[in-house]
C-alpha positions as CSV (number, residue, x, y, z in Angstrom):
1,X,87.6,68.8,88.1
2,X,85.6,70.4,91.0
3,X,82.4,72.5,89.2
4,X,82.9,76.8,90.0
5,X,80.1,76.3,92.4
6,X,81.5,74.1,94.8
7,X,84.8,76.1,94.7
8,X,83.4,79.2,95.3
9,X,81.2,77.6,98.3
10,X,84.0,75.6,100.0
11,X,85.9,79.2,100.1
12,X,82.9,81.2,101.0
13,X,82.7,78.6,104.0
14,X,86.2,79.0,104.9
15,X,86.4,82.4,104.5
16,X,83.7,82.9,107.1
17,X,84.5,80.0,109.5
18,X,87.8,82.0,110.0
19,X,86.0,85.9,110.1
20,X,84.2,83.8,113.1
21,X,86.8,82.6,114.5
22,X,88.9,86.1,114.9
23,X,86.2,87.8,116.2
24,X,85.5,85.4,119.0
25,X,89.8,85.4,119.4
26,X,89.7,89.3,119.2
27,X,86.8,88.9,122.1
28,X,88.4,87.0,124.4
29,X,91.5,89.0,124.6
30,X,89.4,92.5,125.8
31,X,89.4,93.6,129.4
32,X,86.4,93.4,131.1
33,X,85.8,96.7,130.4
34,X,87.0,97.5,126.9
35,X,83.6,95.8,125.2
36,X,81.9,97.7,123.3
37,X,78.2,95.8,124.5
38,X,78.4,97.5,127.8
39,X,79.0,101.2,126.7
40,X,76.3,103.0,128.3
41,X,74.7,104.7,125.0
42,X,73.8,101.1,123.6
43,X,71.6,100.5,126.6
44,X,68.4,101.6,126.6
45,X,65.8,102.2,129.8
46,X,62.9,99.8,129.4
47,X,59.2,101.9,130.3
48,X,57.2,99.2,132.3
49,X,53.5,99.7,131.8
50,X,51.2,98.8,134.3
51,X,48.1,97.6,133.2
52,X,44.8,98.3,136.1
């Protein structure tokens, strides 16, 4: 019989190997324009300083 450890880290493992692998499904099946990285609040200016 497989020790509690390994058990609970071979589920952990899956467990997260399939959270990964809907989120990257769940991704890929957005319009171009439905992700949420391009919303225009998440995007900050960037202040260029010039250095004489």
């Amino acid at each position: 019989m497989k020790s509690p450890v390994v058990i609970v880290a071979i589920t952990l493992t899956a467990a997260i190997l399939v959270a990964a692998s809907l989120l990257i499904f769940v991704g890929t099946r957005k319009g171009p324009g439905a992700s949420t990285l391009n919303a225009p609040g998440l995007h900050r200016r960037m202040m260029h300083t010039h250095l004489a």
